[in-house]
KEVEX-399830 format. One record per residue (C-alpha): x, y, z; residue number from 1. Coordinates in steps of 0.001 Angstrom, whole numbers, padded with zeros to 6 digits. Each point is the difference from the previous one (the first is absolute). Example, Ala and Ser with C-alpha at 12.3 -4.5 7.8 and 13.67 -1.06 7.14 Angstrom:
BEGIN
        X        Y        Z  num
   012300  -004500   007800    1
   001370   003440  -000660    2
END
This chain:
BEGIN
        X        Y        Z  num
  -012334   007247  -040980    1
  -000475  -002161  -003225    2
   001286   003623  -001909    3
   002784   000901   002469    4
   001139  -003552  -000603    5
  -000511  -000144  -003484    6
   001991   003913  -000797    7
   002727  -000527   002504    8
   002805  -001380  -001989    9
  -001211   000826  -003540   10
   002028   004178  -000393   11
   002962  -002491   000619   12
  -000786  -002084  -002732   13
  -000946   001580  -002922   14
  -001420  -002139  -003258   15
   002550  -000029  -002780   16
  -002915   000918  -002572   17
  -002228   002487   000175   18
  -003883  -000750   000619   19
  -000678   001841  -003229   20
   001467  -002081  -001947   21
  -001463  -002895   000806   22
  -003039  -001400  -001027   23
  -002032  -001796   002974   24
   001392  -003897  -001420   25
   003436   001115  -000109   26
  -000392   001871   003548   27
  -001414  -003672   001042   28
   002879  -001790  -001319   29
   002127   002300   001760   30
  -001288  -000506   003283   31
  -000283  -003312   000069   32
   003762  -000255  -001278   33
   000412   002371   002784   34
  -001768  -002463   002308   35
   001737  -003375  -001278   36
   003394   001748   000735   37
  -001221   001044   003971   38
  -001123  -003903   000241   39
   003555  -000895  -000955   40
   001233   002158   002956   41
  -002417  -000963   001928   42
   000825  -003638  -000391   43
   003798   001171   000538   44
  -000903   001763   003603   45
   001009   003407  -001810   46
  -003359   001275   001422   47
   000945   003613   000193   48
   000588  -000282  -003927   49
  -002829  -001810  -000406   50
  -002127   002973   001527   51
   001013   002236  -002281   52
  -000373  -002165  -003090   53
  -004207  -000283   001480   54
  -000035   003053   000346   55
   000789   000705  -003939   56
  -002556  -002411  -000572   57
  -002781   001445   001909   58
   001066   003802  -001364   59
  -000668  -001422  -003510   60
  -002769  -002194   001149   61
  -001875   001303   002846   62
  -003287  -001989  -000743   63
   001715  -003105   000308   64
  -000982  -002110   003295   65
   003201  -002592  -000088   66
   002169   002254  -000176   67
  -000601   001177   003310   68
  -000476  -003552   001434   69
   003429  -000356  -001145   70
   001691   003259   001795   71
  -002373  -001168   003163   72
   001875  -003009   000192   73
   003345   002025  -000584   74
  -000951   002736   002619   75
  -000836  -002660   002068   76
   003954  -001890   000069   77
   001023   003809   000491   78
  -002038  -000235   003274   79
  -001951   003112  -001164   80
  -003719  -001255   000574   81
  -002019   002776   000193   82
   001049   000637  -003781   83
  -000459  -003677  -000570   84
  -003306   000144   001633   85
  -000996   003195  -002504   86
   001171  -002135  -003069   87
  -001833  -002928   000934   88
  -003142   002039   000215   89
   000740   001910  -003408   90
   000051  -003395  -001324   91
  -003070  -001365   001352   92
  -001943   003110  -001265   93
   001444  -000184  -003674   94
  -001054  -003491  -000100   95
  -002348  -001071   003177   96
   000276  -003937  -000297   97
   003729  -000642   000070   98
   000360  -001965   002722   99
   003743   000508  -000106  100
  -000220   003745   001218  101
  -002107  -000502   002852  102
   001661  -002739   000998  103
   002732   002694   000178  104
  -001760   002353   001646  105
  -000989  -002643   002988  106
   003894  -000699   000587  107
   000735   003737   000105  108
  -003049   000642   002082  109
   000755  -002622   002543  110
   003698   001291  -000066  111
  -001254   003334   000596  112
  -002183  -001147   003022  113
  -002598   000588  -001559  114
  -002122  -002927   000803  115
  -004023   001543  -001001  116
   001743   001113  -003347  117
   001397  -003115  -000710  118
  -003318  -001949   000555  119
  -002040   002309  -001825  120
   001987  -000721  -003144  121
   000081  -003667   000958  122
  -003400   000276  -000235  123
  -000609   001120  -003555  124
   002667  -001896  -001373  125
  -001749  -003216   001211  126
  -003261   001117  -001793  127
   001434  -000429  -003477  128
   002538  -002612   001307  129
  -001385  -002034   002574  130
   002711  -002371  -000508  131
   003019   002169  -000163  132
   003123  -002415   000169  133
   002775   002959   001124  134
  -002440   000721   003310  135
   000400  -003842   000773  136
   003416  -000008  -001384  137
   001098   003208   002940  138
  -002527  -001522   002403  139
  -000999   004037  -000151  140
  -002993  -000720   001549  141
   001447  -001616   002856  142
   002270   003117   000899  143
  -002978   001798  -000208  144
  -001661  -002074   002777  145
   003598   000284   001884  146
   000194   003492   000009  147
  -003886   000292   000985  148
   001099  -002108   003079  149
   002063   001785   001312  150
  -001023   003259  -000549  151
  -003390  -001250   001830  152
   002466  -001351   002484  153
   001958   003785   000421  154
  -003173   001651   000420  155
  -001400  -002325   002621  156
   003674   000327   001625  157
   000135   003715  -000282  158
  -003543   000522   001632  159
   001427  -002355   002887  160
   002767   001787   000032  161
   002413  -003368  -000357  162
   002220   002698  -002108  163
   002719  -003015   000353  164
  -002468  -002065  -001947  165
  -001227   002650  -002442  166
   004583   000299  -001147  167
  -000593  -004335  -000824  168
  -003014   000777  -001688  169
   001398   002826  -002008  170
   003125  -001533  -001263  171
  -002075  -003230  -001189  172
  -002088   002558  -002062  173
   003755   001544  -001130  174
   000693  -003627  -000936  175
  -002089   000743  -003027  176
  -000696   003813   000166  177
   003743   001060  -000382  178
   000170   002898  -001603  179
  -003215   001613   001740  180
  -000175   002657   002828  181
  -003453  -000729   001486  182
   001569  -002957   002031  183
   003624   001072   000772  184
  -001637   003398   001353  185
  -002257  -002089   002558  186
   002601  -002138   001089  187
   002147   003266   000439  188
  -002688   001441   002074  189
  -000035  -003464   002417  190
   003502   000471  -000188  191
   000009   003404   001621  192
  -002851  -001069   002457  193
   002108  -003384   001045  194
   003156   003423   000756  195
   002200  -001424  -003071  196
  -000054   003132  -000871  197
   003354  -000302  -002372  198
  -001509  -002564  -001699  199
  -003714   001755  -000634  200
   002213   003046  -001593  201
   001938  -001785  -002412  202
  -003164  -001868  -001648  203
  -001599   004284  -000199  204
   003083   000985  -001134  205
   000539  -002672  -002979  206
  -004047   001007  -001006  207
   001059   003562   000315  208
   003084  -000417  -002366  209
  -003118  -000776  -002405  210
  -003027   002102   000826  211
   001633   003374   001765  212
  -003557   000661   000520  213
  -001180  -003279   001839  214
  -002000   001215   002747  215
  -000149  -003359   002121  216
   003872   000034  -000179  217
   000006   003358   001128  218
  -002130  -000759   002969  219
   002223  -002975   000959  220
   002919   001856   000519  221
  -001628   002721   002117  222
  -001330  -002941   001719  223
   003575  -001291   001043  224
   001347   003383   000310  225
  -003255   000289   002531  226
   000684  -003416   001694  227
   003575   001283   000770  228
  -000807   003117   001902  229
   001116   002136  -003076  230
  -003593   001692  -000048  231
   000552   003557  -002153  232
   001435  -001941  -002789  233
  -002745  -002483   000730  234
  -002388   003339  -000827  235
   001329   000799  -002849  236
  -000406  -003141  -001713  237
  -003367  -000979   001318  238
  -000787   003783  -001485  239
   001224  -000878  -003794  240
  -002169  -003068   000342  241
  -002857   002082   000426  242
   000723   002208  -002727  243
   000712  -002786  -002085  244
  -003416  -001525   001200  245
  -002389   001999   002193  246
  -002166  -003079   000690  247
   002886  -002516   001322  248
  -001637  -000911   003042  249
   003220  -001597   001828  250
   001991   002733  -000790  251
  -003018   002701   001466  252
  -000032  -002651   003030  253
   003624  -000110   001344  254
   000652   003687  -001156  255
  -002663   000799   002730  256
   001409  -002272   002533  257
   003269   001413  -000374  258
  -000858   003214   000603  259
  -001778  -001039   002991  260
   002769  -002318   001644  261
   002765   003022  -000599  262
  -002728   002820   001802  263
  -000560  -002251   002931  264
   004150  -001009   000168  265
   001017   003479   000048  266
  -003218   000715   002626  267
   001696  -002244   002219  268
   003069   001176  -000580  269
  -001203   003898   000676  270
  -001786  -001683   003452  271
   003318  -001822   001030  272
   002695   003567  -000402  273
  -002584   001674   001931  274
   000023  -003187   002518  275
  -003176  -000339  -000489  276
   000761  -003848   000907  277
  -003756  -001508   000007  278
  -001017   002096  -002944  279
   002786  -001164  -002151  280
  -000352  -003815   001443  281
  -003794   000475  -001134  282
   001224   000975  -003793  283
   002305  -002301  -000500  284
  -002287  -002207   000891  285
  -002956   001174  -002243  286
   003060  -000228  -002522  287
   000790  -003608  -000079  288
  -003918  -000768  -001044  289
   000323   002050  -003381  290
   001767  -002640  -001460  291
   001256  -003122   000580  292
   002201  -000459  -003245  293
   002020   002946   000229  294
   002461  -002016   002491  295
   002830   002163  -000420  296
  -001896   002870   002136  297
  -001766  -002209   002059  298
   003341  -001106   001164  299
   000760   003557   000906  300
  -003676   000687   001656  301
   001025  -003200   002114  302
   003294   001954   000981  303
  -001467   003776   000588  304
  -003196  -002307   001996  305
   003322  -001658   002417  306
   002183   003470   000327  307
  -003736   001598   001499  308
  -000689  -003053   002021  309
   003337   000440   001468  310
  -000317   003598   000932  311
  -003832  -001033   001694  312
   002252  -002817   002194  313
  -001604  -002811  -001818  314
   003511  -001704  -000675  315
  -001799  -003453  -000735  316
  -001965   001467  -002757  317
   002556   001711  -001153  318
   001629  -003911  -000454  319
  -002952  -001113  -001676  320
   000056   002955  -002612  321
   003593  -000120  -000843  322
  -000635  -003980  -000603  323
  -002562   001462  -002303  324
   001999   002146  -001945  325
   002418  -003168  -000103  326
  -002442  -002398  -001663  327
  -000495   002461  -002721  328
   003488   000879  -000547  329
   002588  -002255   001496  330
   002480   002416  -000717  331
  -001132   002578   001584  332
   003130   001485   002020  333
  -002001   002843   002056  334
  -002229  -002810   001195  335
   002577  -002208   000798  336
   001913   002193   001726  337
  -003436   001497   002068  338
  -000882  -003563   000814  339
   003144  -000666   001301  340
   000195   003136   002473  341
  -003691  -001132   001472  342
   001241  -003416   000597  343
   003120   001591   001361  344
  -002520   002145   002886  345
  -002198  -002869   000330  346
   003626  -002458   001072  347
  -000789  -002466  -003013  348
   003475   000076  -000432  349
   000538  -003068  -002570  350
  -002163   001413  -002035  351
   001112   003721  -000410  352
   003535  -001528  -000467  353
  -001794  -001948  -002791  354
  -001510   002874  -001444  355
   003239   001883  -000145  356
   002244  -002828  -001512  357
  -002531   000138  -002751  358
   000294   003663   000060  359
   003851  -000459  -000082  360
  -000216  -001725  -002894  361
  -002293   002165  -001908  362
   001935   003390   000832  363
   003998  -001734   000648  364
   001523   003974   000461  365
  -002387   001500   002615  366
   002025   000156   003269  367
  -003442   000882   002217  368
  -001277  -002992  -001507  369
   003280  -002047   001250  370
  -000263   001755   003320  371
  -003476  -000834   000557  372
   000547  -003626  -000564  373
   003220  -000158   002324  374
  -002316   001568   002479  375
  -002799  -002452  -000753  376
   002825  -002668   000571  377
   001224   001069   002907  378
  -003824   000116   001885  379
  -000996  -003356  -001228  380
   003568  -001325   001551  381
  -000922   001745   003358  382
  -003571  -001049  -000255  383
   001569  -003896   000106  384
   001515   000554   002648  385
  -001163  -000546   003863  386
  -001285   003594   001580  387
   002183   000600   002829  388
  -001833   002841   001091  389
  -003057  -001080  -000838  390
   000937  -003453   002468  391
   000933   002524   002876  392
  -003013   002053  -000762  393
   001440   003248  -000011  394
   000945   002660  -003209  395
   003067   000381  -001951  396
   000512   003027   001928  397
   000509  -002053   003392  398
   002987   001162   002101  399
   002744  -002341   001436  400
  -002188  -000389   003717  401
  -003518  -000275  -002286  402
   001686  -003138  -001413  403
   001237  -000664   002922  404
  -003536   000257   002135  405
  -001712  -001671  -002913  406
   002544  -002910   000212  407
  -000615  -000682   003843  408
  -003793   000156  -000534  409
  -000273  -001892  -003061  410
   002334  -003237   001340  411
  -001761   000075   003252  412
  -003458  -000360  -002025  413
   001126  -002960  -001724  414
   002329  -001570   002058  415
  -000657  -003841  -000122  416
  -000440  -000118   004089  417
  -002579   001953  -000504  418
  -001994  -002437  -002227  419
   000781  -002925   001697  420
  -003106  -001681  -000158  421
  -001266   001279  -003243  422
  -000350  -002783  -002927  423
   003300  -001320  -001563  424
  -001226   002525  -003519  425
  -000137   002986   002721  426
   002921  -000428   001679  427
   001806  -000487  -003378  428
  -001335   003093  -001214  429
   000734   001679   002831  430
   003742  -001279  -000054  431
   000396   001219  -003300  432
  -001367   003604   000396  433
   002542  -000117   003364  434
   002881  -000715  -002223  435
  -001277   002624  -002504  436
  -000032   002777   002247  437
   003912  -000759   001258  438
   000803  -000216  -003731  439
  -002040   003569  -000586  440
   002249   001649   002969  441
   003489  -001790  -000632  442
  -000275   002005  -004005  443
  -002154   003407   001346  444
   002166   000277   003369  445
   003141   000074  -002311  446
   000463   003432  -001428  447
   002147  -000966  -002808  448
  -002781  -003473  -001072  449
  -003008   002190   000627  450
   001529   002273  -002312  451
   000947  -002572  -003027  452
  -003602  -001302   000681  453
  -001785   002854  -000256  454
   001872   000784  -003479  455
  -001092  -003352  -000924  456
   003355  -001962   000063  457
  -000516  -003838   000282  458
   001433  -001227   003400  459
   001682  -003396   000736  460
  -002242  -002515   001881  461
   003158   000645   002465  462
   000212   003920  -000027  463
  -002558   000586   002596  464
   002423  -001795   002584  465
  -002909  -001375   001588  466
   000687  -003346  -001831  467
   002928  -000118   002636  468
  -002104   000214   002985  469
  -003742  -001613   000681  470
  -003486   002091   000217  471
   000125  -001070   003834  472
   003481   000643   000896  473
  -000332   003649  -001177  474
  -003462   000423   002104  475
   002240  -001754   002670  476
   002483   002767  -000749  477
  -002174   002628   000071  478
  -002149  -001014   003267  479
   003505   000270   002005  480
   000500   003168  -000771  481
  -003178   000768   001161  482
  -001701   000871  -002261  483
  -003417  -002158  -000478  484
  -000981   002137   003213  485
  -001204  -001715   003325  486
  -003119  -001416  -001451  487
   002481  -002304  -002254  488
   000509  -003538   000372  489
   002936  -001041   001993  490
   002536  -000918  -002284  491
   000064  -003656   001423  492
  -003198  -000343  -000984  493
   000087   000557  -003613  494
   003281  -002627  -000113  495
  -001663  -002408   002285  496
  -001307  -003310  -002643  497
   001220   002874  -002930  498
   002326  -002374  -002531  499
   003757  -000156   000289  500
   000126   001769  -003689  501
  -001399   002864   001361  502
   002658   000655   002878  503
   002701   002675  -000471  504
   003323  -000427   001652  505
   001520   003230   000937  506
   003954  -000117  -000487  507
   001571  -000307   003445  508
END
């Protein structure tokens, strides 16, 4: 790298005398004119300028260590430290105790990430100058120890798998290391693991702009292409990686898995066309242990495990696997919508209608969608209300005299008379289920209420019309006409000690 950096800019600037000219003093005066103008630049900001001035000085004096010490330092306020890095070590070589190039090389090191490099060099510089007053000056050996800590700190988090904790650790190392790759790539990987998958991609992408060829970049973006159910892209990038590097172990690893988890998806898939309901339940099933990480499939293994359970009749699995799918993807619309039809067959009304307002949201032009929720509405408001037939015991079905028998057997069951020496809690339940069952006739006897009821219509406390007359005058009413039946009470009876609010005065 030392060469690359030290030929890059120097066809472009061409020495105004030729080297044949020149004897060896005169080429030294000319570079170090050449020099003392770049320093001037330098001093200026005009670093770009200043580059090319070092590099006239180190094309007429190649030998010369401080001359590359100097473009180090001007490579390094260009932000280009690998070059700076190469320089710094040029230097060294030429002359191996100036203690101003390897302080150099530590910074650029360090800033690299490159943490054993940068101690190594520490190292030997502190042989021939123990007492080095630019180490102490940078407190360099102090970001050493920092980025030492939390790189310890990253691996210890990683091998937990705290991937939250191993992003912290990373960007502390990044607090020192910013222009390396080694520690942006692992947080990029946690990234991808933690499903911020947007985020993991950028930091490959920005290392890719650099190194087209960076095989752990590579393998992060088939990782979040993997994580988000796009799997043959996934293959084709896990595949570069291992042309790139035939011995990158999490690439080999998660190219396998993949492969597996998409064979046993479409398996189940195969089983489930064929209706092959177990079968498929079984794969999906097998599925969802590959891997945990890849939560964008997961979430669909959760969905194809409900849609089987449903056909098998297990509708409160089925629940339980669409909330699945939901926890890894709370937008999820297919679940949402699934859930909400199970809750819909199992009467948990609020809670499909709260599924589907969600889904409303999510989706504002589907009309099914708006359809299904009207529905949902319109159960949960019938669920509220009291069961008429359900009070008369008899089906929706019931014809005008099955109401009508249902009434006269249901009011002579729980006629007060006929509890008259149960407990006072008794014979107020029983009073209340009496007035319940005149309510239950005075809508269902009514062709025109029964009808608004059983469409779901809200009635007025008054609309049943048995507001207007009293659970016992209507049994009263009935029992004249005969038709309680011989084994009835006498009417008398059931007035006799009955209170005045429960009379009913016939118009004369």
């Amino acid at each position: 790298m030392a060469s690359s950096g030290a030929t890059d800019l120097s066809p472009d600037s061409p020495l105004d005398l030729s080297m044949s000219t020149l004897n060896c003093e005169n080429i030294k005066e000319l570079a170090e004119s050449k020099k003392e103008l770049a320093n001037k630049l330098y001093a200026q900001k005009q670093y770009k300028k200043a580059l090319a001035g070092y590099n006239e000085a180190i094309g007429l004096c190649p030998e010369e260590s401080r001359y590359y010490s100097n473009r180090t330092a001007c490579y390094m306020m260009l932000g280009q430290y690998r070059y700076a890095l190469a320089d710094a070590k040029k230097s060294m070589e030429l002359e191996p105790e100036f203690s101003k190039a390897y302080v150099r090389a530590i910074k650029c090191s360090l800033i690299l990430g490159d943490v054993v490099e940068a101690e190594t060099i520490l190292n030997k510089l502190l042989q021939f100058d123990p007492n080095n007053e630019q180490i102490k000056k940078e407190n360099i050996l102090a970001d050493i120890q920092w980025i030492q800590k939390y790189s310890e700190d990253g691996e210890n988090a990683y091998n937990a798998k705290d991937f939250r904790k191993v992003v912290y650790c990373m960007d502390r190392c990044c607090d020192i290391s910013t222009s390396g790759t080694r520690f942006k790539l692992i947080k990029a990987e946690c990234l991808a693991l933690l499903g911020r998958y947007q985020e993991a991609q950028d930091f490959a992408n920005d290392v890719l702009h650099v190194d087209k060829q960076n095989a752990d970049a590579i393998y992060i973006r088939g990782m979040c292409l993997y994580f988000q159910d796009d799997i043959d892209r996934a293959f084709t990038h896990f595949q570069q990686v291992l042309r790139l590097a035939p011995d990158h172990t999490k690439a080999l690893e998660i190219y396998k898995r993949a492969k597996c988890l998409k064979k046993k998806k479409e398996d189940g898939n195969a089983a489930f066309k064929k209706e092959q309901y177990q079968e498929a339940y079984d794969l999906y099933n097998e599925a969802l242990t590959i891997d945990p990480h890849n939560i964008m499939t997961n979430a669909k293994l959760h969905f194809n495990k409900a849609t089987v359970a449903a056909k098998l009749g297990k509708l409160k699995e089925s629940l339980e696997e669409c909330t699945e799918a939901l926890k890894l993807n709370e937008n999820y619309l297919k679940a949402l919508l699934k859930r909400a039809s199970i809750y819909m067959d199992l009467e948990e009304y609020e809670e499909s209608v709260r599924d589907l307002e969600k889904a409303c949201k999510m989706d504002k032009n589907n009309r099914e969608t708006k359809r299904l929720l009207a529905k949902a509405k319109l159960l949960l408001r019938k669920s509220k209300r009291k069961d008429y037939y359900k009070i008369l015991g008899i089906d929706k079905n019931a014809s005008t005299e099955d109401i009508k028998k249902a009434y006269r057997k249901r009011a002579l069951d729980h006629h007060p008379d006929r509890h008259a020496n149960a407990s006072e809690g008794e014979k107020k339940e029983q009073e209340k289920k009496f007035k319940e069952v005149g309510e239950a006739y005075g809508i269902l006897s009514d062709p025109k209420k029964r009808s608004r009821y059983d469409r779901g219509h809200d009635l007025d406390d008054n609309e049943s019309g048995f507001q207007d007359m009293d659970s016992n005058a209507m049994f009263h009413f009935f029992s004249q006409d005969g038709g309680f039946g011989s084994n009835a009470f006498t009417a008398g009876s059931f007035m006799d000690g009955f209170p005045n609010a429960f009379h009913f005065h016939f118009p004369g």
